[in-house]
C-alpha positions in Angstrom: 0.0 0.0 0.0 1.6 3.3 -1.3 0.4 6.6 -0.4 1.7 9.7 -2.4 1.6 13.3 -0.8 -0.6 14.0 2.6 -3.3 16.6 2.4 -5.3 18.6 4.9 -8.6 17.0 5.9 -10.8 20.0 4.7 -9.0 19.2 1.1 -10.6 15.5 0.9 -12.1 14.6 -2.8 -15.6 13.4 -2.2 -14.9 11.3 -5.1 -11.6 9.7 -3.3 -13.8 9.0 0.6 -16.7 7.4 -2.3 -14.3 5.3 -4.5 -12.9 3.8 -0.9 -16.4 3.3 0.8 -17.9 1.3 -2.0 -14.2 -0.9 -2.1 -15.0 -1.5 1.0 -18.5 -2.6 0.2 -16.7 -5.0 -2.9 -14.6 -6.3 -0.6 -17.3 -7.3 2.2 -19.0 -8.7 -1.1 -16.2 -11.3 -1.1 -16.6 -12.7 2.1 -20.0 -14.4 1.3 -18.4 -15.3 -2.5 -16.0 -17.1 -0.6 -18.5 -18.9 1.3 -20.3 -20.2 -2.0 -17.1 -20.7 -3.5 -15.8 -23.2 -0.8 -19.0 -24.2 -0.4 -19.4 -25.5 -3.9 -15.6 -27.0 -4.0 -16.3 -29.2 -0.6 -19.1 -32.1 -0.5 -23.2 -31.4 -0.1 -23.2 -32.6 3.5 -20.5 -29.7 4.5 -20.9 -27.1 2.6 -23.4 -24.6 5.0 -20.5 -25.2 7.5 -18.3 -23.3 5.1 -20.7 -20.4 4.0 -21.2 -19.8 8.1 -17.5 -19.7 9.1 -17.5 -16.7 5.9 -19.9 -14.6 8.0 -19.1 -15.7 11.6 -15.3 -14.5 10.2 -17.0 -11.3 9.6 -18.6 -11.0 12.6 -15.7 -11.9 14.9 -13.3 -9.7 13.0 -15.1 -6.9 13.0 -15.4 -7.1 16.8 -11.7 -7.3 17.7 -10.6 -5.1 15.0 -12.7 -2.1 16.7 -11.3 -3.6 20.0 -7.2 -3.3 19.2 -7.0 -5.0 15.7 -6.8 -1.2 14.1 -4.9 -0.3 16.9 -2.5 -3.1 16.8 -2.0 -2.7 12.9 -1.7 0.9 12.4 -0.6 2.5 15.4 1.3 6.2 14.0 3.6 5.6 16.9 4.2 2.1 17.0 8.1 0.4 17.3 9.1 -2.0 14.1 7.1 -4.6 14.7 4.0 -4.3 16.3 1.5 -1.1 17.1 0.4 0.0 20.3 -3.0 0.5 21.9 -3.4 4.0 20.6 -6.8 3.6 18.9 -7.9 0.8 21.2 -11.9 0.7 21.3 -11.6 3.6 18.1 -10.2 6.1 20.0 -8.8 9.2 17.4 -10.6 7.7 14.4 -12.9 10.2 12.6 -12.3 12.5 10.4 -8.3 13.4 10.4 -6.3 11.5 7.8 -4.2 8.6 8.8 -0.6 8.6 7.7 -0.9 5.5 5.7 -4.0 6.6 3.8 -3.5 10.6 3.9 -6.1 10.8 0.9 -9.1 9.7 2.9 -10.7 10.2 6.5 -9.4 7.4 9.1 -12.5 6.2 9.4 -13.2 5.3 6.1 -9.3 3.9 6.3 -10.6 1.9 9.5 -13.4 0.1 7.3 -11.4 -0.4 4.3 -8.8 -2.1 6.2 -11.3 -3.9 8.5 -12.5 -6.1 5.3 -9.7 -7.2 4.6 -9.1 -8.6 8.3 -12.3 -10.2 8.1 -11.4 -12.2 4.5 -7.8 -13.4 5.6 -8.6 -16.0 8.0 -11.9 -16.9 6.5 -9.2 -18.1 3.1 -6.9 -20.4 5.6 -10.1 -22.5 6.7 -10.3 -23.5 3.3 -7.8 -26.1 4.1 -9.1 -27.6 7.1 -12.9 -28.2 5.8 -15.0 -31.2 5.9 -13.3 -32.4 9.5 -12.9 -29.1 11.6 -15.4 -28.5 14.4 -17.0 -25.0 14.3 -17.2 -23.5 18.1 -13.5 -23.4 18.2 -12.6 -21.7 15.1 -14.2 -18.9 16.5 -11.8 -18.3 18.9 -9.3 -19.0 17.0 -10.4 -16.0 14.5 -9.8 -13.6 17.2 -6.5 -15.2 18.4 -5.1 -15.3 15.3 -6.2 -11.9 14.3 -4.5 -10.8 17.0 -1.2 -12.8 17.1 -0.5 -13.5 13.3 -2.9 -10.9 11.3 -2.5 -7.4 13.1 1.9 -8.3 13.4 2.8 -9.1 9.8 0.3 -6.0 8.6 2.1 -3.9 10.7 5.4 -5.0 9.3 4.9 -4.5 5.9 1.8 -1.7 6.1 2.2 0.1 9.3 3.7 3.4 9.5 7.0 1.9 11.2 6.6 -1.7 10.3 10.5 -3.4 9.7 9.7 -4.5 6.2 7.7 -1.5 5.0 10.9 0.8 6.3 13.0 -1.7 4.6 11.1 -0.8 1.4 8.7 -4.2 0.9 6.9 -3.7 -2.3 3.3 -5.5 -1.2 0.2 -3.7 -3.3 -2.5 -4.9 -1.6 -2.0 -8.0 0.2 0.2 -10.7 -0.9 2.3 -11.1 2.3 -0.9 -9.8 4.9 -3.5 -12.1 3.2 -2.0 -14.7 0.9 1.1 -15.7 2.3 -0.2 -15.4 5.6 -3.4 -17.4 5.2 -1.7 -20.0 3.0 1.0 -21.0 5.8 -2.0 -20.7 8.4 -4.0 -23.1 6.4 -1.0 -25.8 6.3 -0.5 -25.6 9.9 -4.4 -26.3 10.9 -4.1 -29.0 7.7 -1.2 -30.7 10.0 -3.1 -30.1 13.5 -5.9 -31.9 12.1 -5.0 -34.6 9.6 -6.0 -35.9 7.1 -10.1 -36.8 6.5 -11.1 -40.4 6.7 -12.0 -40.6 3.3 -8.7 -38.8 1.7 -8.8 -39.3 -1.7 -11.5 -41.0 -2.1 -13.5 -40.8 -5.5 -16.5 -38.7 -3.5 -14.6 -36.0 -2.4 -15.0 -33.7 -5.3 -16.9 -31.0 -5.9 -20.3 -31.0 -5.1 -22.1 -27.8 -6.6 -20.6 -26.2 -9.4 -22.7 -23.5 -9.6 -21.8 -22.6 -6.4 -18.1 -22.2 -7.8 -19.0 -19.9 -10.7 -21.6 -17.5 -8.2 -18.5 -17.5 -6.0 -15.7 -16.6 -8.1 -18.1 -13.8 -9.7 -18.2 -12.2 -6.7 -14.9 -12.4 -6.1 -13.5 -11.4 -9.3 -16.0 -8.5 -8.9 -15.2 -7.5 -5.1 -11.3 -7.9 -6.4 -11.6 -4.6 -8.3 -12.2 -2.9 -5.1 -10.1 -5.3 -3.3 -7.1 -4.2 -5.2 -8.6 -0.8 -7.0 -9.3 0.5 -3.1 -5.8 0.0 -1.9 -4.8 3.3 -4.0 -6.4 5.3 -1.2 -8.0 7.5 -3.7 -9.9 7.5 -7.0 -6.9 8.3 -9.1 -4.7 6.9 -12.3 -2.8 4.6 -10.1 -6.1 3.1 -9.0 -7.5 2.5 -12.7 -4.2 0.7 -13.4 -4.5 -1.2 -10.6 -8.2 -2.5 -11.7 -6.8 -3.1 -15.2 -3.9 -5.5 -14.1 -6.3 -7.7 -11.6 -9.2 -8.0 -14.7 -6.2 -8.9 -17.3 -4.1 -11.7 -14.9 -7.6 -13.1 -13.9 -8.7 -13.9 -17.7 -4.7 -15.2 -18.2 -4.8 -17.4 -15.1 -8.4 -18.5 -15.6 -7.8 -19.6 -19.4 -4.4 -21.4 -18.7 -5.5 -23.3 -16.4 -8.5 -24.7 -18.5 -5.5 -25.5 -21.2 -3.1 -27.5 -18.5 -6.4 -29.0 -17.4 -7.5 -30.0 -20.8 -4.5 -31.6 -21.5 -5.1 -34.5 -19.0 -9.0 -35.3 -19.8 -9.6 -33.6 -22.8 -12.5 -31.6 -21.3 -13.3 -27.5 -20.6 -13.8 -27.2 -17.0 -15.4 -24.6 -15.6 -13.9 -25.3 -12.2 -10.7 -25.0 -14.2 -11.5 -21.4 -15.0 -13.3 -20.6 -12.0 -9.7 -21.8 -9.9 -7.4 -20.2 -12.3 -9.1 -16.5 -12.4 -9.0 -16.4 -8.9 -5.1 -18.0 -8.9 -4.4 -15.2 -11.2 -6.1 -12.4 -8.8 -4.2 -13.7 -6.2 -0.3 -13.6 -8.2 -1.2 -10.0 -8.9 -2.7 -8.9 -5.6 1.2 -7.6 -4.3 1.9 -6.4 -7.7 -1.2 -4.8 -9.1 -0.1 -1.2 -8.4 3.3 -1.3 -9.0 3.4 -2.6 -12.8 2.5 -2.2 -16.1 -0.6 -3.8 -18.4 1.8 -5.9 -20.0 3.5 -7.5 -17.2 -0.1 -8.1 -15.7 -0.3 -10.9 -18.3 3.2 -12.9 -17.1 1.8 -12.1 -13.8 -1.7 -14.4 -14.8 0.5 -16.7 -17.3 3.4 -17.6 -14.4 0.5 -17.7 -11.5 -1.7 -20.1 -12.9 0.8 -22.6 -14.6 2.8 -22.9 -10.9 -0.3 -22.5 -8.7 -1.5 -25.5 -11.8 1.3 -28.0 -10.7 1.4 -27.5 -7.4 -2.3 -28.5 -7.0 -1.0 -31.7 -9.1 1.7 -32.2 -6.5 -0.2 -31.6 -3.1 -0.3 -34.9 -2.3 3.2 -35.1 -2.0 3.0 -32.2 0.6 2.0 -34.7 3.2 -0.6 -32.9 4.5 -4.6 -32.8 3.5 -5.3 -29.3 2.1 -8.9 -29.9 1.2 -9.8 -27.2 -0.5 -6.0 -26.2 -2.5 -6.2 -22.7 -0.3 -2.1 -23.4 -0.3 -1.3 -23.9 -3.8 -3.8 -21.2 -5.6 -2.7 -18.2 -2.1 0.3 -19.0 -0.8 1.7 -20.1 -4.3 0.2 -17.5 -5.7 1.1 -14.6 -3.3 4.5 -16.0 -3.6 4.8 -15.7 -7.0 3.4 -12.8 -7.5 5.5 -11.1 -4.7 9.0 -12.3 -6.7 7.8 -11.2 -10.0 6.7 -7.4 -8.2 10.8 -7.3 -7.9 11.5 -8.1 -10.9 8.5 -5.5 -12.8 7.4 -2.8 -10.6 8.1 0.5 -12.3 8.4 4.1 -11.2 6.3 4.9 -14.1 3.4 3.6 -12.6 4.4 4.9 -8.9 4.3 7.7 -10.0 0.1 7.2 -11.3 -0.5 8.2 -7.6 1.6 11.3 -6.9 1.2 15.1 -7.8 2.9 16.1 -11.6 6.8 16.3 -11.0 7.8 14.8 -7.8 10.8 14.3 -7.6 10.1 11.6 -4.3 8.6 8.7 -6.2 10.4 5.5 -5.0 12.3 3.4 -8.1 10.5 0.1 -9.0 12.5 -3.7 -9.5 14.9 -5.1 -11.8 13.3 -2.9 -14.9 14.0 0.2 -13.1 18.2 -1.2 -12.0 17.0 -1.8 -8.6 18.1 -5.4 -8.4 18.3 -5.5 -4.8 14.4 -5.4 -4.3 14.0 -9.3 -5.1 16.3 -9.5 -2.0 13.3 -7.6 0.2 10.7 -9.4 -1.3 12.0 -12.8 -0.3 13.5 -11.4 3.2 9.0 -10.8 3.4 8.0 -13.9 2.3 10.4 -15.9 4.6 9.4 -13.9 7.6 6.2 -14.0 7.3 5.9 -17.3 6.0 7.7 -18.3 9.4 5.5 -16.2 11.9 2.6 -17.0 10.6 3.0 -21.1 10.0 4.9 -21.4 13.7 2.6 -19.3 15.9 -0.8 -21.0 14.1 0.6 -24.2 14.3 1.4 -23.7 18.0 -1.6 -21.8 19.2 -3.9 -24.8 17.7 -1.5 -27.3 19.3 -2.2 -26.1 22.4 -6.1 -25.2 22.0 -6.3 -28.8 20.6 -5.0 -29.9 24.5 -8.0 -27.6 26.1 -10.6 -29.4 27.3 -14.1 -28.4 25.5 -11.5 -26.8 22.2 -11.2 -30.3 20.4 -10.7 -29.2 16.8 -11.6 -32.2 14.9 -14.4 -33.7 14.1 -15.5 -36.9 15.5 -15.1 -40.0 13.1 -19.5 -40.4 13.6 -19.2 -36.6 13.0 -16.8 -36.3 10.2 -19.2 -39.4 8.5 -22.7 -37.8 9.0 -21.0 -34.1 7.9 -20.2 -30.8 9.6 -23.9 -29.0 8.6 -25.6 -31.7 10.5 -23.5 -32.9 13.1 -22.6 -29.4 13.7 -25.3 -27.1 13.1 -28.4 -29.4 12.6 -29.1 -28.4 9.2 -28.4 -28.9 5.9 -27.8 -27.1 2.6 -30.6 -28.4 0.7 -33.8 -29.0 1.7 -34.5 -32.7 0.7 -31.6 -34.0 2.7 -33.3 -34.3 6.2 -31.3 -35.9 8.7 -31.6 -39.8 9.5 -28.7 -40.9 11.0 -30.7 -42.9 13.9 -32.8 -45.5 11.5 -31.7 -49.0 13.0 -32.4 -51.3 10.3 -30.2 -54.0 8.9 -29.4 -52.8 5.4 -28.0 -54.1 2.3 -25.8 -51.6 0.0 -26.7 -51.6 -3.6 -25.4 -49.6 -6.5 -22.4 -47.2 -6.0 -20.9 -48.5 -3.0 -17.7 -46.4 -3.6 -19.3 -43.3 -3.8 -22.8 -43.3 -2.1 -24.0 -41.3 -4.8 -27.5 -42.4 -5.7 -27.4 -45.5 -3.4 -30.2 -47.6 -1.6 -30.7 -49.2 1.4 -33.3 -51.8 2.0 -34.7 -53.8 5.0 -35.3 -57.2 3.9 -38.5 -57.5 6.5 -40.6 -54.6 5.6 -40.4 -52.4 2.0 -38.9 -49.4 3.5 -35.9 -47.6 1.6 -33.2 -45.5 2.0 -31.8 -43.3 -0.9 -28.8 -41.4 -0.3 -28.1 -38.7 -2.5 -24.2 -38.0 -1.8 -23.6 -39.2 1.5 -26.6 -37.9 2.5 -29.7 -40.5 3.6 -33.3 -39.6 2.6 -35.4 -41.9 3.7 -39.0 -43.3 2.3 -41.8 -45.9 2.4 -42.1 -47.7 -0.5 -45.3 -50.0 0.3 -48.6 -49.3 -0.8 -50.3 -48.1 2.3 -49.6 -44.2 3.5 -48.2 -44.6 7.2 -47.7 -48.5 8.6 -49.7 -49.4 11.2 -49.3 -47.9 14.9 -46.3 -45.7 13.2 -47.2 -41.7 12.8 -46.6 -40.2 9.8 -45.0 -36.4 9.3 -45.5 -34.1 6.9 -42.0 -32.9 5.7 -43.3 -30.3 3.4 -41.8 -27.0 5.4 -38.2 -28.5 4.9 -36.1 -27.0 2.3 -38.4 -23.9 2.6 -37.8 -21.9 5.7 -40.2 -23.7 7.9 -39.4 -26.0 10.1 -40.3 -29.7 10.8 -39.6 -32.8 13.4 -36.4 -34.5 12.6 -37.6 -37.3 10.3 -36.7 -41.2 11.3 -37.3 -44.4 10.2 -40.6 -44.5 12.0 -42.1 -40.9 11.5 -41.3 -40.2 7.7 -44.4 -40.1 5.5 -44.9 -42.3 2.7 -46.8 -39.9 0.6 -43.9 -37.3 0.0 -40.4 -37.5 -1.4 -38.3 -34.2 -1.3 -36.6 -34.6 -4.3 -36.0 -34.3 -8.2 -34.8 -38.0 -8.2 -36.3 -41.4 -9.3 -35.4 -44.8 -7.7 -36.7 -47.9 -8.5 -39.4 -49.7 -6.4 -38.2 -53.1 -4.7 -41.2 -54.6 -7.2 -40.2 -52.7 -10.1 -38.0 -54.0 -12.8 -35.6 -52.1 -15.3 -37.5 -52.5 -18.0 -40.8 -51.5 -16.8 -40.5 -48.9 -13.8 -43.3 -47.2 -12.5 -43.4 -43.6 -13.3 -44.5 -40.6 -12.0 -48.3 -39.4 -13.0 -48.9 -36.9 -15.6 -48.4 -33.4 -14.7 -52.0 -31.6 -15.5 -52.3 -28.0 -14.2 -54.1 -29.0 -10.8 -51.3 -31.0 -9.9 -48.3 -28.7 -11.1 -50.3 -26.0 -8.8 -50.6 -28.2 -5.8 -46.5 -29.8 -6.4 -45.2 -26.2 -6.2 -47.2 -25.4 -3.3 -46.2 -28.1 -1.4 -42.4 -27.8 -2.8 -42.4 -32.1 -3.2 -43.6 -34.7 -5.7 -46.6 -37.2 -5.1 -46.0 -40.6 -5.6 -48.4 -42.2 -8.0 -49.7 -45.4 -6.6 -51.1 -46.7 -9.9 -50.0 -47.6 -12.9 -49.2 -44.2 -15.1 -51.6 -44.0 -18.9 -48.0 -45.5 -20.1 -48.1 -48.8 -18.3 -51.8 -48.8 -19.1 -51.1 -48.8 -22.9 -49.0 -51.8 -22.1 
């Protein structure tokens, strides 16, 4: 973050306090894409667990950055490597400027800077999903806020920070947030192990959509992201959003082309990964080089973040959701090539006509030295951040009541249920306590689309995922001295009992799937019934399909 000449507070641009509020806004906008983003890379019966730990990252952030995060990060009067208490509770933040961001009120400063607090740690659970409990990765946001976040800021942003004295050339964030998240992620990784399933064929993406609405939002809150970080609506600020839109389309269509290469098929998760591995290379860099060098930025981002995805399993650790590969990797790289193409040229975007003060760029300006401070950054804060994680979860992991894994009945039934006793989708009720003796059929491997059936009665199980959803097959509507439930508020904002294997009604089945019936044979299953308008009307008002227990006109003209 570079700030060019300070100005009296009754000389602000109303344009400049604008252009930062709504970056602020784009950036808060990516905390929720990253929700749907993970959410949609992890399996169905985790995935709310993700989109909650976006927003409760919000939450708790927000809370101890009032407290002493602000104060800790960009104390005026702080030593070299951490702030002091100055602005604890927002004390002396209103309307003067702040010496880092001399363009804008430090309240809107405060808010800026607050967003991207609350994204950092939300990116390092990215690793630990589908097998870390929830309660105490709260207090681990605000302990690592504290300890790991509001330090290495302060070192390479604050106003007497060791690196940023030494001249650490970091745009927006690729030592605060990606290298700092990536080597936080490894160390919960370690702490927790690897899931039970690790590498199995199931654990792939479940929701694909869910990528693409993600990554829009956070290609989109990117602009301000990196845009914001000028401190100002200037020319240094345009460039800025011009190099993150040009190294996302690089990075997001190489890595469709490396991807293609091994199965011969356009992914859009391919895309959707290598846009936001090529955001993430430029992030350091995007306001200290030109247009053209945004593209190697993109092209050398997404090929390395690429392999190293390939190679993670030789990593020895379970990074679940490849948050070290696309941030660290990425802030890495992008951090060495900012030494090698930041130019004065575009400094100088940001400060008045003819200063003679604008600082000389990397090796295209003669300053060879500069890759020296960018790697002196990345191996500090690489260090600080991976040892003091690793150690703080090592010992909350020894607290009574802090477990941080999942049980193995936990980790099985997933983190929405076992966690927070719902689920993301509405025909996935939870039926973990039926008691029958079953027989596995179909995809035993991956539980996708399988049944279970007791042998004495005609009950069935269909699990979508690893999901169960349980139903009645027989003829009659509820069997005898069991009472039926009407399960037609789930999914839809209402609430209902818990189904089990002795309260779910036969009548109803909450969801756009078709099994066949224990009597029914391949060639001849029994379908569902015509829908006239009466019955499309009644289906959407009840949000389920009725099963049909006749024979359908088809089976009739048989």
């Amino acid at each position: 973050m570079e700030n060019s000449t300070v100005v009296a507070s009754s000389d602000y641009k109303p344009g400049d306090i604008a252009w930062v509020l709504t970056s602020t806004a784009l950036v808060f906008l990516m905390c929720p894409g990253l929700g749907l983003f993970y959410a949609g890379m992890a399996r169905m019966k985790h995935s709310l667990s993700l989109m909650m730990l976006s927003v409760l990252a919000v939450a708790m952030i927000s809370i101890q950055w009032y407290f002493w995060g602000f104060s800790l990060t960009f104390s005026a009067t702080g030593g070299k490597f951490i702030g002091n208490l100055d602005h604890i509770v927002g004390r002396g933040i209103g309307w003067e400027p702040h010496p880092s961001a001399p363009n804008i009120p430090s309240s809107a400063f405060f808010l800026f800077q607050l967003m991207f607090a609350a994204i950092t740690p939300a990116l390092a659970y990215g690793a630990s999903a589908e097998r870390m409990r929830i309660m105490p990765s709260i207090l681990f946001l605000f302990l690592w806020s504290t300890t790991v976040y509001d330090v290495i800021t302060y070192w390479v942003w604050g106003p007497n920070g060791w690196l940023n004295t030494m001249g650490v050339m970091d745009y927006a964030g690729g030592t605060p947030v990606h290298i700092s998240s990536g080597s936080a992620a490894v160390a919960y990784a370690m702490v927790l192990g690897k899931r039970k399933d690790y590498n199995h064929p199931s654990t792939v993406p479940h929701n694909v959509a869910f990528v693409f609405i993600g990554t829009a939002l956070l290609w989109f809150g990117w602009f301000g992201f990196n845009g914001g970080s000028a401190g100002a609506a200037n020319a240094r600020g345009i460039q800025t959003i011009i190099n993150s839109h040009l190294s996302a389309c690089v990075g997001g269509l190489i890595w469709v082309f490396m991807d293609y290469r091994h199965n011969k098929k356009l992914t859009l998760i391919g895309f959707c990964t290598g846009a936001v591995a090529g955001l993430a290379t430029i992030t350091p860099g995007a306001g200290y080089v030109t247009s053209s060098s945004s593209l190697v930025f993109g092209l050398v981002g997404s090929v390395v973040c690429n392999l190293c995805v390939g190679w993670k399993s030789k990593f020895g650790f379970d990074d679940a959701l490849d948050v070290f590969a696309v941030h660290y990797v990425g802030g890495l790289i992008g951090l060495l090539l900012t030494g090698i193409f930041a130019q004065q040229k575009v400094i100088a975007l940001s400060y008045p006509p003819g200063a003679t003060d604008v600082p000389i760029g990397g090796w295209l300006d003669g300053h060879y030295s500069q890759i020296l401070v960018q790697m002196a950054a990345i191996g500090s804060v690489t260090a600080w951040s991976f040892v003091v994680t690793y150690g703080m979860l090592y010992l909350m992991n020894k607290v009574p009541g802090l477990r941080l894994r999942l049980k193995d009945h936990e980790e099985e039934m997933g983190t929405d249920i076992a966690q927070m006793g719902e689920s993301a989708y509405g025909f996935a009720p939870l039926l973990h306590n039926i008691h029958h003796t079953s027989i596995r059929t179909e995809d035993e491997e991956s539980n996708i689309g399988s049944i279970s059936k007791n042998q004495d009665t005609v009950n069935s199980t269909i699990r979508l995922g690893d999901l169960p959803v349980h139903r009645l097959t027989g003829r009659n509507s509820t069997p005898p001295g069991k009472a039926g439930v009407n399960t037609s508020n789930v999914g839809s904002g209402g609430s209902a009992t818990t189904p089990t294997a002795t309260n779910v009604s036969s009548e109803t089945l909450n969801l756009d799937l078709y099994v066949l019936r224990p009597e029914e044979s391949q060639d001849h299953p029994k379908r569902l019934p015509p829908m006239t308008e009466s019955r499309r009307g009644s289906v959407a008002c009840s949000n389920q399909y009725h099963e049909d227990t006749s024979d359908s006109e088809h089976d009739q003209d048989q």
